[in-house]
GUKOLZA-417085 format. One record per residue (C-alpha): x, y, z; residue in three letters. Coordinates in steps of 0.25 Angstrom, whole numbers, plus 2048, in hexadecimal, padded with zeros to 3 digits. Each point is the difference from the previous one (the first is absolute). Example, Ala and Ser with C-alpha at 12.3 -4.5 7.8 and 13.67 -1.06 7.14 Angstrom:
REM residues 2
8317EE81FALA/80680E7FESER/
END
This chain:
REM residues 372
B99D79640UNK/7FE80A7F5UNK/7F48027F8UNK/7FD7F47F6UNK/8068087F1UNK/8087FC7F4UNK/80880E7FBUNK/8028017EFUNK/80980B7FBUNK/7FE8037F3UNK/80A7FE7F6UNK/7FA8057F1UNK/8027F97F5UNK/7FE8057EFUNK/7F87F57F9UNK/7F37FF7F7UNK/7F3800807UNK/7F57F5801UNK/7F3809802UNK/7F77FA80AUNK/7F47FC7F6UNK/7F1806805UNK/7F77F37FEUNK/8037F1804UNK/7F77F37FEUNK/8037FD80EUNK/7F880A806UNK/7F1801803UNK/7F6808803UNK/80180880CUNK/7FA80680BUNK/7FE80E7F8UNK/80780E805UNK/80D7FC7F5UNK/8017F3805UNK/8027F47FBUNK/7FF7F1808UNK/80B7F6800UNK/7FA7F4801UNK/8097F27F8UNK/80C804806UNK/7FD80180DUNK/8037F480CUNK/7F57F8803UNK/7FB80180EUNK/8037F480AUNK/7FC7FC80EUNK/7F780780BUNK/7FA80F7FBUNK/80580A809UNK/7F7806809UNK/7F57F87F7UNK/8018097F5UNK/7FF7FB7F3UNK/80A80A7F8UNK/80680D801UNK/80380B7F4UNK/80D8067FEUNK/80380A7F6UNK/80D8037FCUNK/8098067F5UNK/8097FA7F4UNK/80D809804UNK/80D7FC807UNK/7FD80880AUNK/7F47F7804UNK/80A7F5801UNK/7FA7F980DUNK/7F38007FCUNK/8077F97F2UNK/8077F7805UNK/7F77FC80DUNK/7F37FC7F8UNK/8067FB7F5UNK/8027F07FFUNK/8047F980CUNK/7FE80E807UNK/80180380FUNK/7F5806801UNK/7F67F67F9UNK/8077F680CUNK/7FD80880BUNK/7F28037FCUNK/7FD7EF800UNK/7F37FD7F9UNK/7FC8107FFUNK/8028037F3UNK/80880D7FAUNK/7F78077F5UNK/80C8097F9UNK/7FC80D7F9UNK/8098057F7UNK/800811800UNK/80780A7F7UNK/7FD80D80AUNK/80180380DUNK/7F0808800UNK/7FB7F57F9UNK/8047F580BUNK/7FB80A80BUNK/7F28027F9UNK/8017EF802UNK/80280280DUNK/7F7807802UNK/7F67FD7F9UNK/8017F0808UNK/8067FA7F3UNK/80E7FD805UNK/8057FF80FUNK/80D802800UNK/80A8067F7UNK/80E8047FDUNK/80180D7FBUNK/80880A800UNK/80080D80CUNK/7F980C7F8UNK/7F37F97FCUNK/8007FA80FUNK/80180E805UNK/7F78067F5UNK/7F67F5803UNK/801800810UNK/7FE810801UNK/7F48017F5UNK/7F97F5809UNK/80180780BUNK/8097F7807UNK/7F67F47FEUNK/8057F77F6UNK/80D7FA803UNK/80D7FC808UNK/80D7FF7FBUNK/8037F1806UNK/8107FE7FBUNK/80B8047F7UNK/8047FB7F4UNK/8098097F8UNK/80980C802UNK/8078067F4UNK/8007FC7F3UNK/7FC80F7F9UNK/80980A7F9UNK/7FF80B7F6UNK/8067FC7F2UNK/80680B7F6UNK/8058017F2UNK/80D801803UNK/8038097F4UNK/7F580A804UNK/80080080FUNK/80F7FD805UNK/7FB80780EUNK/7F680480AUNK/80080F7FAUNK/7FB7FA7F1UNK/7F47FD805UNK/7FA80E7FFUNK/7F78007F2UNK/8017F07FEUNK/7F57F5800UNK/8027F880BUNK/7F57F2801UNK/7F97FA80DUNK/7F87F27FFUNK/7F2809805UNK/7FC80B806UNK/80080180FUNK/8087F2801UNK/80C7FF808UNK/80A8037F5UNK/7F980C7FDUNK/80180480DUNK/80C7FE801UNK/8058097F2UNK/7F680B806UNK/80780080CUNK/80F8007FBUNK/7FB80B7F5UNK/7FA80980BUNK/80E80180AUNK/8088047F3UNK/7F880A7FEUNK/7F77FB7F3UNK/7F1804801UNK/7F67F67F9UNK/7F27FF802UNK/7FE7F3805UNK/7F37FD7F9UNK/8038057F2UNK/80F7FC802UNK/80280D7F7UNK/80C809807UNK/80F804800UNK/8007F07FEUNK/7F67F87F6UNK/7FC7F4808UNK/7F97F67F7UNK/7F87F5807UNK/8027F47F7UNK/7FE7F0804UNK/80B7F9804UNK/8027F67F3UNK/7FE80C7F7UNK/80B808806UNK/80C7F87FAUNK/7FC8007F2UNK/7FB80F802UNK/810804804UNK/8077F87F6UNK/7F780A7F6UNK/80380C806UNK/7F3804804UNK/80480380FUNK/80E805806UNK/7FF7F680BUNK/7F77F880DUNK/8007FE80DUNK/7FB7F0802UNK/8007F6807UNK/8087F17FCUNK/8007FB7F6UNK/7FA80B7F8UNK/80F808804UNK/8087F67FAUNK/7F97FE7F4UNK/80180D7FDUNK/80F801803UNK/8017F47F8UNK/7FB8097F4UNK/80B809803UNK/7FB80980CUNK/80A80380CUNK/7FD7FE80FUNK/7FF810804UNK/7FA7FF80EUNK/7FE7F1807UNK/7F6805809UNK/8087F780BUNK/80A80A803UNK/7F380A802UNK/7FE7F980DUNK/8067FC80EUNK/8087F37FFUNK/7FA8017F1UNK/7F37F9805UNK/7F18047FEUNK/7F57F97FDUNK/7FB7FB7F2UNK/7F67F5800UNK/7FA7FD80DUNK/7F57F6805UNK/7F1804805UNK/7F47FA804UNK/7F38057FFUNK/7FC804810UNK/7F27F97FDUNK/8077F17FDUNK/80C803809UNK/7F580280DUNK/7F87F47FAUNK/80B7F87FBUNK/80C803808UNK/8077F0800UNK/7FE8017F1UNK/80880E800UNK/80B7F8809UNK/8017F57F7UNK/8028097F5UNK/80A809806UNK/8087F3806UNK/8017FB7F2UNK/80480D7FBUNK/80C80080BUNK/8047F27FCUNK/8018027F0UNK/807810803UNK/80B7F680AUNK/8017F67F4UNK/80280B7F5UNK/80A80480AUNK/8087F47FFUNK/7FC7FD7F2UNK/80380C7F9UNK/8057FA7F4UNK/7F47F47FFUNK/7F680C806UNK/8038097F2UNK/7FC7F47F8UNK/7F37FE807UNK/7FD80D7FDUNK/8038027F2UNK/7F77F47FFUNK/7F6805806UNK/80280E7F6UNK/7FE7F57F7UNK/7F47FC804UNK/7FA80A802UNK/80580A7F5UNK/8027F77F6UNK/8108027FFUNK/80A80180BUNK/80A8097FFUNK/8107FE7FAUNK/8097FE80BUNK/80780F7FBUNK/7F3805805UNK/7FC7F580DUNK/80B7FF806UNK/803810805UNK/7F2801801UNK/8007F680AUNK/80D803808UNK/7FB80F801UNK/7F57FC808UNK/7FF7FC811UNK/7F67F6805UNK/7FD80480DUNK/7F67FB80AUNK/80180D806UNK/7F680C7F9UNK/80980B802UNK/7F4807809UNK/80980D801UNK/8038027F2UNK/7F17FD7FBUNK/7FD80C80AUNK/80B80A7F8UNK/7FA7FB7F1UNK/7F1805807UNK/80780D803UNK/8068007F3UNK/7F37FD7F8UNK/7FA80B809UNK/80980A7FDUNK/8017FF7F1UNK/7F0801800UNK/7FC7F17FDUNK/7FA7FF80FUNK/7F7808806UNK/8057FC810UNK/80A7F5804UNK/7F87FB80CUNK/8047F1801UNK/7FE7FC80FUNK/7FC7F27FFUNK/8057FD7F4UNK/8097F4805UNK/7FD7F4807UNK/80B7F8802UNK/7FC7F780BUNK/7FF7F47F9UNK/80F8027F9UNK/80680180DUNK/7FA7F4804UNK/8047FA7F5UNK/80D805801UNK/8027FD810UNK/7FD7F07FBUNK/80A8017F5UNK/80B807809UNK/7FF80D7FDUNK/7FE80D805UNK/7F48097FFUNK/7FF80C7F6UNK/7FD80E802UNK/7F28067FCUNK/80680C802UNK/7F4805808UNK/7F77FD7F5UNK/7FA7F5804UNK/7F27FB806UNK/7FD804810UNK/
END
C-alpha cells in the first residue's frame, strides 16, 4: 500500500494579498523562546489520561506547510481524540531555533518543525536532544523573482535575493543552489556575487512589491503571496529533487519525553497519521480548516489567489524523507552553516511504523539514520 500523502501541484494565480496580521486576542501567553500558547481553541480532553499523563506540549508553526499539525489540533482534531483525557497544550512558534531552545530547555515535548533547525539543533546537542518521529510535509518552497528583472538563473548575479532566517532550510537551500552555479556568498553575512537578505516570512511580500529585493526563496504560503504581488516562480525547489520530494516540516519529540512518555508519542503520531489520511481525502474541506486556523492564529487568513496554490504545492506525507534530510545536512555543511553533519540517531521511527503496520501500511526508511 503506498505511503499515506495527498500531492498539491501548484497552479499560481495574480491577486491582492491579505498580509498575515502579527498579534491576535486569541492568543496567550506562552511558554517563552518566541512562543506563544494556544489555549480557547483548543479540544477539550475526554475519557482515560494516556499513560496517566495529565497533558502533553506541542509546538508548531502558523504556515501551510504545517498543515497536520493545523488541521489535527484544531476543533474536532485527531489528535486531541487519540490522546483521550490527556490534554494537548499547543505553542504556537515563529522560528525554527526558537521551538528548539523550547525543546530543549523542557518547555514543549514535541514539535513540528521544519529540517535545518532539527538538524542544527540535533548536531549542537551533541546528538542528545531529539528524534525525528514522523513526517509531515515535503515541498512547498520555491525561489520567486521579479520577472522583469531576473527572467532567468544567470540574472541572479548582483540581485538581492530574501530567505525567512539565517540558517533555516530555505536559506540553505539558496546557499546551496547559489554555490553549484558558481555564485560565492558568505553565508553568515550573506554579502557575495549574490546579496542574500534574511527577512521574516510576513515582511517579505510587502518588502518585493516595493522593490527592495529582486526576489526569495520561501516556503508556502509566503511564495504565493509574493507572486500574487506579481513575482514569477523561477525555481520550484520540487523539481530540485528525486521524484520532486524532500522534507519540509517534520515531527520530533524530545528523547527525554519520548523514553518517558513513549504511549503519549504513539498517541500523537496516530493522530497525526489519521488527520494527514483525512486531509488526503478531504483536500478541498482540509484547505478550509487551514485557512481557519491561519485565522486564528494570524488574525487573517489568506485570499483564496494566495491559499489555494499554496496549499496544492505542498505534500503531506507520513514518511520524513530520512534520505533527503541527510543531503540538506550536507548541503548546510558545505555552504559553511554547519560545522559537521553527524546525524546517527537522529530518527526513531518505531512507533510510526507501528502505527502504520495497524493502519495497513508499510514502514518508512530511516535511511540508516535512525536509533540502534
Amino acid at each position: 500500500m503506498p505511503v499515506t500523502r495527498t500531492r498539491f501541484r501548484a497552479r499560481r494565480a495574480a491577486g491582492p494579498l491579505v498580509a498575515l496580521a502579527t498579534a491576535v486576542s486569541l492568543l496567550l501567553a506562552g511558554c517563552g523562546y518566541g512562543s506563544q500558547a494556544v489555549q480557547d481553541t483548543t479540544p477539550r480532553a475526554s475519557g482515560p489520561k494516556t499513560g496517566g499523563l495529565d497533558e502533553v506540549r506541542i509546538g508548531f508553526f502558523a504556515n501551510v506547510t504545517h498543515a497536520t499539525a493545523l488541521v489535527g489540533l484544531g476543533a474536532g482534531g485527531r489528535i486531541q481524540k487519540e490522546l483521550g483525557g490527556t490534554q494537548v497544550k499547543p505553542y504556537l512558534f515563529n522560528a525554527g531555533p526558537s521551538a528548539i531552545e523550547a525543546l530543549n530547555a523542557g518547555s514543549v515535548d514535541l514539535t513540528w518543525i521544519g529540517p535545518s533547525p532539527a538538524v542544527n539543533g540535533y548536531v549542537k546537542a551533541g546528538g542528545r536532544n531529539l528524534r525525528i518521529v514522523a513526517g509531515a510535509t515535503s515541498g512547498g518552497a520555491s525561489l520567486v523573482v521579479d520577472p522583469d528583472r531576473v527572467k532567468s538563473v544567470a540574472d541572479l548575479k548582483g540581485k538581492r535575493i530574501a530567505t525567512p532566517q539565517h540558517g533555516n532550510t530555505q536559506d540553505v537551500a539558496l546557499l546551496n543552489f547559489l554555490a553549484e552555479r558558481g555564485h560565492k556568498v558568505d553565508p553568515d553575512s550573506g554579502r557575495g556575487d549574490v546579496l542574500v537578505v534574511r527577512q521574516d516570512n510576513k515582511e517579505i511580500p510587502t518588502t518585493f512589491q516595493q522593490g527592495g529585493i529582486d526576489g526569495a526563496w520561501v516556503p508556502e504560503p509566503t511564495a504565493s503571496a509574493v507572486v500574487s504581488r506579481g513575482g514569477k516562480v523561477l525555481v520550484d525547489e520540487r523539481d530540485l529533487w528525486d521524484d520532486g520530494k524532500f522534507v519540509t516540516t517534520h515531527l520530533v519529540a524530545s528523547q527525554r519525553f519520548l523514553k518517558e512518555h513513549p504511549d503519549v508519542v504513539e498517541a500523537v503520531v496516530r493522530g497525526a497519521l489519521r488527520t494527514n489520511a483525512w486531509i488526503n481525502d478531504n483536500p478541498e474541506q482540509a484547505r478550509g480548516q487551514v485557512n481557519a486556523a491561519l485565522e486564528r492564529h494570524g488574525g487573517r487568513p489568506l485570499p483564496d489567489e494566495v491559499l489555494r496554490p499554496a496549499f496544492e504545492a505542498i505534500e503531506v506525507t507520513d514518511d520524513p524523507l530520512a534520505s533527503t534530510l541527510r543531503e540538506q545536512a550536507e548541503h548546510a555543511r558545505e555552504a559553511g552553516l554547519l560545522d559537521k553533519s553527524d546525524l546517527n540517531g537522529i530518527y526513531d521511527l518505531r512507533i510510526l511504523d507501528r502505527v502504520r503496520k495497524a493502519e495497513g501500511l508499510p514502514p518508512v526508511d530511516d535511511a540508516g539514520l535512525g536509533v540502534s
